[in-house]
Structures are given as C-alpha cells and as structure tokens.
N, C-alpha and C positions, 0 to 999 in steps of 0.2 A: 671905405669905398663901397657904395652900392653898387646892387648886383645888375642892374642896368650898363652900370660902367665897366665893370669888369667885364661883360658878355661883349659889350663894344669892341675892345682889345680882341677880345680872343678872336670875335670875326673878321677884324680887321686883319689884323696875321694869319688866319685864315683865310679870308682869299686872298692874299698875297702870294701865301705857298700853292692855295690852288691853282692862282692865275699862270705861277709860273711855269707849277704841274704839269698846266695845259699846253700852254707853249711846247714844252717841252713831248709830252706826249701825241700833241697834233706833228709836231715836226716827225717824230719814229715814228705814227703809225703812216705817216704819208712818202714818208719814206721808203718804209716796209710795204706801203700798198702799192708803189712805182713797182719795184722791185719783181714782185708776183704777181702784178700784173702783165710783165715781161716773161718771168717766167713759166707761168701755167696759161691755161685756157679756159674759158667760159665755161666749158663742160666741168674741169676741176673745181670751178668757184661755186655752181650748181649742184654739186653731189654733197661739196663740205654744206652746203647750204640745206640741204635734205639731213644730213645726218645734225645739225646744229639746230634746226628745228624740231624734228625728233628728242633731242636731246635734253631741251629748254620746256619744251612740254612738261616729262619728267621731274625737271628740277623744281617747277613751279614746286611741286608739291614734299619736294624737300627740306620744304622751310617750316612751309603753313602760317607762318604770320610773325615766328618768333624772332625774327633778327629786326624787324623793325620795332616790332613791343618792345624788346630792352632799348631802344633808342629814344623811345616817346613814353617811356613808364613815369612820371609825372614825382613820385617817390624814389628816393634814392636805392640804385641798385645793389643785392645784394648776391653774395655769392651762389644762394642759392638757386637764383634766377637764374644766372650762367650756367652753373650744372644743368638742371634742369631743360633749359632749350638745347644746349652741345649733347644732352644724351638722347633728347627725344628727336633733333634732328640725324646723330648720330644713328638710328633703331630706322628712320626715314630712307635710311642712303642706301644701306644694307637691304634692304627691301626693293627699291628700286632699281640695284644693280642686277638683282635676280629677276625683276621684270626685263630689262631691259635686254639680258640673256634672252629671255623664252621669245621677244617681240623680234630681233633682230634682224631674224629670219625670214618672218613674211614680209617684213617690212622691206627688205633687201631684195628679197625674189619683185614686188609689188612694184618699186621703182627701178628695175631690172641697175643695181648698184653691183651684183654678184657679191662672192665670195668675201674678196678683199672690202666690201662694201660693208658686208655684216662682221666681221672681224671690225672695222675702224668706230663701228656706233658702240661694240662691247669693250674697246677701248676707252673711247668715250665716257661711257659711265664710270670710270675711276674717277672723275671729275664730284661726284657724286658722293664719295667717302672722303675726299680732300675738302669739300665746302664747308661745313662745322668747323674745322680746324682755320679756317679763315676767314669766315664771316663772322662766328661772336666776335675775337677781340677787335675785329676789323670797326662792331656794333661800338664796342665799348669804346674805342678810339674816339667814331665819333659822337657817343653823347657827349663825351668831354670836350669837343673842339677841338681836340689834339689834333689837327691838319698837319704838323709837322711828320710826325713820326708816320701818318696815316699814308700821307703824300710819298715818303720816302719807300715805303713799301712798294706802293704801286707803280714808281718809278721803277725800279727796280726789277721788279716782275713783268711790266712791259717792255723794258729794253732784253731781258732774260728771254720772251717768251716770243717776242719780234725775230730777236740774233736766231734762235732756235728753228723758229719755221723756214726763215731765209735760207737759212745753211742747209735745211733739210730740201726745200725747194732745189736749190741750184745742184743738190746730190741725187736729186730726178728721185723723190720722193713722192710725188705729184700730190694728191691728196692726204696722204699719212701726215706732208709736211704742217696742215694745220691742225689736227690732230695731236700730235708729239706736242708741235710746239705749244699747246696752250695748255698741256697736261703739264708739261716740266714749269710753265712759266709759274701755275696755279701752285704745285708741291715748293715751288721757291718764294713763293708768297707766304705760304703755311709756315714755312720754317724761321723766316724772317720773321713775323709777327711778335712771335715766341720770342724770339732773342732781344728784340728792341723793345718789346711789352710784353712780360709773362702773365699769365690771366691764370684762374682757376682751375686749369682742365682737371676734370673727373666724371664720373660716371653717378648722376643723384639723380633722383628725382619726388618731387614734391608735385601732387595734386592739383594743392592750393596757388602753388606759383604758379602750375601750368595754367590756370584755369584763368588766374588774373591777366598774364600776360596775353591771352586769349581772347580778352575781351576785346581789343585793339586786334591781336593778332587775326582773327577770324574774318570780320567784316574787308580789313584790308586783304588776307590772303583770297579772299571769295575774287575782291578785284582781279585779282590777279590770275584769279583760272578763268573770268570771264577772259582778260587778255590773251589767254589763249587762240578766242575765236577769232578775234580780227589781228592775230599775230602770226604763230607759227604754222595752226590748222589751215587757216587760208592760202599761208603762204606753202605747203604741204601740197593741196589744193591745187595751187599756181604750177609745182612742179611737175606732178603728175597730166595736167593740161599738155602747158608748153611744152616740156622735157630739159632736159636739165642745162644745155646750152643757154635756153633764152633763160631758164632762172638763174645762170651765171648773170646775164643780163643786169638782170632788175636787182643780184647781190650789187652788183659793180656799181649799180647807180644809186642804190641805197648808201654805199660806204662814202660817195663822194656827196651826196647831198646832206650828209648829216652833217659834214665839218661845221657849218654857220652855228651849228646847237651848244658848241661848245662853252660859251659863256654862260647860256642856261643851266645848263650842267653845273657850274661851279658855285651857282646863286643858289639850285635846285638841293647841292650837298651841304649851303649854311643852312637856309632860312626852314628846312626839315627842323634840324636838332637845336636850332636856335629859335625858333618861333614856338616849339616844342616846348620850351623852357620858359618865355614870358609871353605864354596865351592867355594872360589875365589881364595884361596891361594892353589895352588896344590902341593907348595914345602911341606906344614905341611898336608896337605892331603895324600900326597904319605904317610909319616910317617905313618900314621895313618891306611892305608890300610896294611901296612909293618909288622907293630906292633901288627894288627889284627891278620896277618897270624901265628907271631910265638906264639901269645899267646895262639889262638885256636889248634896250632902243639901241643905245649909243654902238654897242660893240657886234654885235647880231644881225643888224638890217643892212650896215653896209657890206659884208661880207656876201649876202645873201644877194643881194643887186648887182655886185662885182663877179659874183659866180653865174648869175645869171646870163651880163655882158660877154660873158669871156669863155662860157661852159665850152664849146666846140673846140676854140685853140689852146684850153689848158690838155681835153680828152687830145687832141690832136698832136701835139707837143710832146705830152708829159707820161702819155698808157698807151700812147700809135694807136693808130684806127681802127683797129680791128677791136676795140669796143665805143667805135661811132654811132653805132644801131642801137648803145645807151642812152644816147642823146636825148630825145622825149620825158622817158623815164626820168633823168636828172633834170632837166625843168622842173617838171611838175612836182619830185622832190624838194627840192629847195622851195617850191611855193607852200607844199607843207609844212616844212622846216620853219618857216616865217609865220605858221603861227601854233607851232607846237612848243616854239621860243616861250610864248609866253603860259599858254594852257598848261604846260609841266609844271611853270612857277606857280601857279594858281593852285595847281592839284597839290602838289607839295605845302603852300600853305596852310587848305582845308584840311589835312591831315596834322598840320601840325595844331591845327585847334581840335582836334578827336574828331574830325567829320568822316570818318573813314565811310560809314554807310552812304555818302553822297557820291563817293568816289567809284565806291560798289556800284552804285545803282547806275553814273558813268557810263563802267566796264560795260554793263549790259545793253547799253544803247550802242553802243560801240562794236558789239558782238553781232545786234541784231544788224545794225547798218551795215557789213561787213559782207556778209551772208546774201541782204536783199542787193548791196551794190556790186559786191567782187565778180560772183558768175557769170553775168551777162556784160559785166564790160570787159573780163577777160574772155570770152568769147568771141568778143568784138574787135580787140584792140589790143592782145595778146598779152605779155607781159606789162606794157603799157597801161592795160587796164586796171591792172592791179594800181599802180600808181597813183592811175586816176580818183580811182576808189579809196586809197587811205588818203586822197586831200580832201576827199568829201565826207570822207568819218572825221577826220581831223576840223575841218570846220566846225561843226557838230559840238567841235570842246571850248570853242567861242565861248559857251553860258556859263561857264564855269567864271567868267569874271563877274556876270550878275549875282551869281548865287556865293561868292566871296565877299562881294558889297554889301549880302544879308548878313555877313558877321560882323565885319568894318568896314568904313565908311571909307574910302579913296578917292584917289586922282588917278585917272589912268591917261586920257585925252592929251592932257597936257604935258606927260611924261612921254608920250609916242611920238606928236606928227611932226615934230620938227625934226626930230632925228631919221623920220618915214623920208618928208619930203626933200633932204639932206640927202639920203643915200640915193632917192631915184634921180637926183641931178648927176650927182657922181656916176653911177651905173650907165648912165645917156651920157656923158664924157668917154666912159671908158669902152661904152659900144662904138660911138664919134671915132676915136684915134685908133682903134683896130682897123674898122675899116678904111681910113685913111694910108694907113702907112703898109709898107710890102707884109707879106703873111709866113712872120718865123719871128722865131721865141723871142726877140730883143725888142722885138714892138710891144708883143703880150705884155712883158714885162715893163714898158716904158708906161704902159697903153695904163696900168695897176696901179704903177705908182702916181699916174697922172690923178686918176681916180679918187687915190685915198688921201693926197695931199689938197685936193679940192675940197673933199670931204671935210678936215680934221677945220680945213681954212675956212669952211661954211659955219662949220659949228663953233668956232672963236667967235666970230665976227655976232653969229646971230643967240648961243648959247654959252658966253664966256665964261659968264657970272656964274651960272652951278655946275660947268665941268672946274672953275677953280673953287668951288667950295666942297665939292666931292672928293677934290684933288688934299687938301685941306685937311678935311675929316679924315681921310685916313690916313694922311700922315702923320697928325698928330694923338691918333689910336696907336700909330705903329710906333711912335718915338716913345710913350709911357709906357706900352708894355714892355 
C-alpha cells in the first residue's frame, strides 16, 4: 500500500474522531458558557479577559517555534529533537514565570485588578511550567495522525477543566473560578498524555537539533509575536479604554461568534501535518486544498447565517439580557468568522509547504492594520470598534488564497457559492419564521430546525452528487482502515 493511501485512512478516522471531538466539545463548552454566563458578570469575564491576555502574550514566547518544527520536520523524528525542544522550552517557562512575578504588579495596580488580581496572573503562570509536558507529545501525537488518542486527551481535559470552573464558579469563586479551572484541566492533560503515550522526557540538548528545527521554528514563531499586536496588545488596549465591564462585552461576543469556526478547526488540525507530509505531490495536494474548501462551505456558512438570523433570541433565551449590549459585537463577529473559515485553511496549508515567511510577513500586515484601525474605531464605537477593526484586518487575509494558487493551482469558486447561496436562503427562512411566530424558545427552536432541514434539502436537490461522493470516500477510507 502506498503512502498516499495509507495517509488517506489515517485522515479519514481522523476527522471522524475530530468531528466527533467537536460535537462533543462544542456541546461542554456551550454548556459551560450558559452556565457562567448565569453565574458571573461582565466585569468577571473582563478581568479573566486582562489576565489571559497578559498571559498569552508570555506564552507566545515559550515555545519560539519548537512544537510546530517537530510536526513539520520533513525527516523522521528523532529522540533527540524531543529532548531538545522539552528542555529548551522547559529553561523558557522557568524564565517567564519569574517575569511574570516581577510584572504582576504594575500590571495589576495599571488595570486597578488589586491584590487578588496580581495573585490570580502569578497563578496563572504555572500554566507556563505544565506546557512542555503537554505540547511535545501532544506534537508527536500529531505528526503521526494519531487523532484517537490525541482527541481522547483533550476530551478529557475539557470536560476535567469545564466541571472544575463551574463548580468553582457556583462556590462564588468569581474569577479564580477560570483560573483554577484551566490549571487543573492543563496538569490532567499533562498526566494523561504520559499514560496513554509515553514519549522521551529528559533533559538534552543538542545545538545542531535546535538550530534545524529553528529553521521552521523561527520564521513561524516571528508570526506569532507579530500576533501579538493585533491579538492580546490591542485587546489590553481595548481594556484599559472601555474598562473591564465592556471587555466582558466583546469576551462574551467573541466566545459566541467563534462557534461557526469549528469545522475549520478540524480541517486546520489534518491538512497542517498531513499536507506537511505530501508537499511534493501537488496532484493530492490540490485535492486536499479542494476538499478543504467544500467541507468548510458545506458545514461553516450555514451555521454562520443561522447565528446571524437568530443572534438576539439565542443571547435572549439562552445568557438573559443582560449581555444584549453584545449584540453588535456578535454580528460583526460571526461576519469575520465567515471568512477566517477559510484564510486559517489557507494559512495552514502555506505552512504546510515551508511557506512559513509568507505567513510571517501576514502577521505584520495584520499588526500594522490593527494599530492604524483599532484606536479610532474604539474611540468611536467602544468595544464594538474593536469588532469592527478585526473584520477588517481579517478581510485583509482574503490574499492568502492568491498567494496559495502560487504554489497549486485550485478550484475555489466552485467549491463556495452554492453552499454561500444555500445558506443565505436558509438564514432568510429562519429570520422569516421568527418573526412570524410568538417570541419564546420553542419558535427559536422550530424557527432552526426549519432552517437547516431547507438547507441540507437545498443542497440534495442542487449538490447531491458530491455530498454522496464525499459521503463515499470516507467511508470507505473508514471501512479499510
């Protein structure tokens, strides 16, 4: 069996376990976000929101490039790579924990967080000494595809790390509760790993490894501190502006506009370490970049037109009113969501051909956009502006499909607008029967399913032939593996 076929299988039961992953993981954390939405307030989702950008700042730099070089190392890995990256990010974390000590404090007095504020970010940083112990084998899981065992983890540690904040929440933990809970879920991550996949841990280091796996590592991690500017800084930025009420806001509408991404996400975790793996062969490349595009259409646009139709009486229903004044913000999220669906798939592909400096150079346009658009529309338009300003840096990542067609040649047109103009019918049904019918949860809910049965019944009639051939292909990936 060539190695084309074999990689077929593997991704096909891969995203099978991812797809389910998601299911499963969108149901707990939307669960878990009912829940603390009920229980805290906008001022608690605003502070954890200050202390979690702070946080991610830092981590950026506890990696520096190494967990994705062993995933994309092109030659098969070897143990001394592993050591190598777990000790120099290990010498990383130790470092940052002691910045993180000395910062806490202005940083805490600067966004008046007090006391207990600068105590929950030096907490915080223990996240910082548990990430090596979670991210190599987490790396090595998936260059191999192992989605089973990879998926089983982070189930696991999300339902672990969910149950935990909840329980701490409703114990009037108020803030600590997301703190704790995402430290215990991270340490039950680390230890799982271990037991279901033992990997190399030791203390080595090699020059020559570091230097190779650097070659990759560098340019992408550069991305990634540019991410900084149009990520946390700004949103840091945002806080000290509005104050931490209204950055409860723009957390609450961020958490509910990202659900539609979800399918990206699972395309985003194969076609990394599988395109990764046959960037030589462009004929099964193109497929892949083909197959990307209709999977993220078919399952991504109408979720994204349905949240649209329906954002008010889900926020109304489902989190009570008192984060109504999210509303804005959630539009104009979900209209970046719709096309960050695909520019991730994109980004993830140039990388998985070594384009990492394309990526890089991205980040910077994205930093500068950020800077020239975030102040004066959050000036103007408060938290909202913020919104507005990452749809318009997000736009921006449009050219990443040109500059992907410079490496292979695709179909994109034709894998999009029927599944586009499919969902804006459905989403104009599902705005249609809301306002129709009386205003409480069993309409919402009629008003959804109206929606997505029109849907699935548009794309038979007009798309039959390649949802049953897609339907096909993996199942019969899925039956020989």
């Amino acid at each position: 069996m060539n190695q084309r076929e074999v990689l077929k299988k593997k991704v096909a039961s891969g995203a099978l376990v991812l797809g389910v992953k998601r299911i499963l993981i969108q149901g707990i954390f939307w669960l878990s976000n009912i829940f603390l939405a009920r229980l805290l307030f906008p001022s608690d989702f605003g502070v954890w929101g200050i202390i979690v950008y702070v946080g991610t700042i830092l981590l950026v730099f506890s990696d520096l490039g190494m967990v994705p070089a062993l995933i994309q190392k092109k030659e098969k890995l070897q143990e001394d790579d592993v050591q190598t990256a777990f000790t120099f990010q290990l010498i990383l974390a130790l470092i940052l924990v002691t910045v993180m000590f000395l910062i806490s404090g202005p940083i805490a007095n600067f966004y008046n967080l007090g006391e207990s504020g600068q105590f929950l970010m030096v907490i915080y940083s223990l996240l910082f000494v548990v990430g090596p112990f979670r991210q190599i084998p987490a790396a090595i899981l998936e260059r191999n595809l192992d989605y089973k065992r990879l998926v089983a983890v982070e189930l696991a540690t999300l339902v672990v790390s969910s149950l935990s904040t909840v329980s701490l929440a409703f114990l009037k933990f108020g803030v600590a509760s997301f703190v704790l809970g995402l430290i215990i879920g991270q340490i039950t991550a680390a230890g799982l790993y271990f037991l279901i996949s033992p990997w190399p841990v030791g203390l080595f280091f090699s020059k020559r490894h570091f230097l190779n796996l650097g070659k990759f590592g560098a340019p992408f991690q550069l991305n990634m501190i540019m991410g900084l500017f149009y990520g946390p800084l700004i949103l840091l930025y945002l806080g000290k502006i509005v104050g931490s009420v209204n950055l409860g806001f723009y957390q609450f509408a961020a958490s509910i506009a990202v659900f539609p991404l979800a399918t990206a996400e699972i395309v985003n975790r194969i076609v990394f370490p599988l395109g990764s793996r046959i960037q030589q062969d462009k004929i099964f490349f193109r497929k892949i970049i083909e197959r990307s595009v209709t999977i993220v259409s078919i399952l991504s646009l109408p979720v994204i037109l349905a949240m649209l139709s329906a954002a008010r009486e889900i926020v109304h229903f489902i989190y009570t009113d008192r984060w109504l004044a999210a509303l804005p913000a959630i539009y104009i999220g979900l209209l970046q969501i719709g096309i960050m669906a695909y520019s991730g798939v994109f980004a993830q592909l140039l990388l998985a051909r070594g384009q990492a400096g394309v990526i890089r150079n991205m980040g910077i346009v994205f930093a500068i956009l950020t800077w020239i658009l975030g102040p004066p529309l959050i000036g103007l338009f408060n938290f909202v502006g913020m919104s507005m300003a990452g749809f318009l840096i997000s736009a921006s990542g449009i050219w990443l499909i040109f500059r992907l067609r410079r490496e292979v040649e695709f179909a994109f047109w034709e894998n999009f607008y029927p599944y586009l103009i499919s969902a804006l019918a459905s989403g104009l049904l599902i705005l249609v029967v809301n306002n129709l019918l009386p205003k409480q949860i069993l309409s919402l809910i009629f008003a959804l399913i109206c929606g997505a049965v029109f849907y699935w019944g548009l794309l038979i009639v007009w798309r039959g032939r390649v949802l049953l051939e897609n339907f096909k292909a993996l199942v019969l990936a899925l039956v020989k593996s």
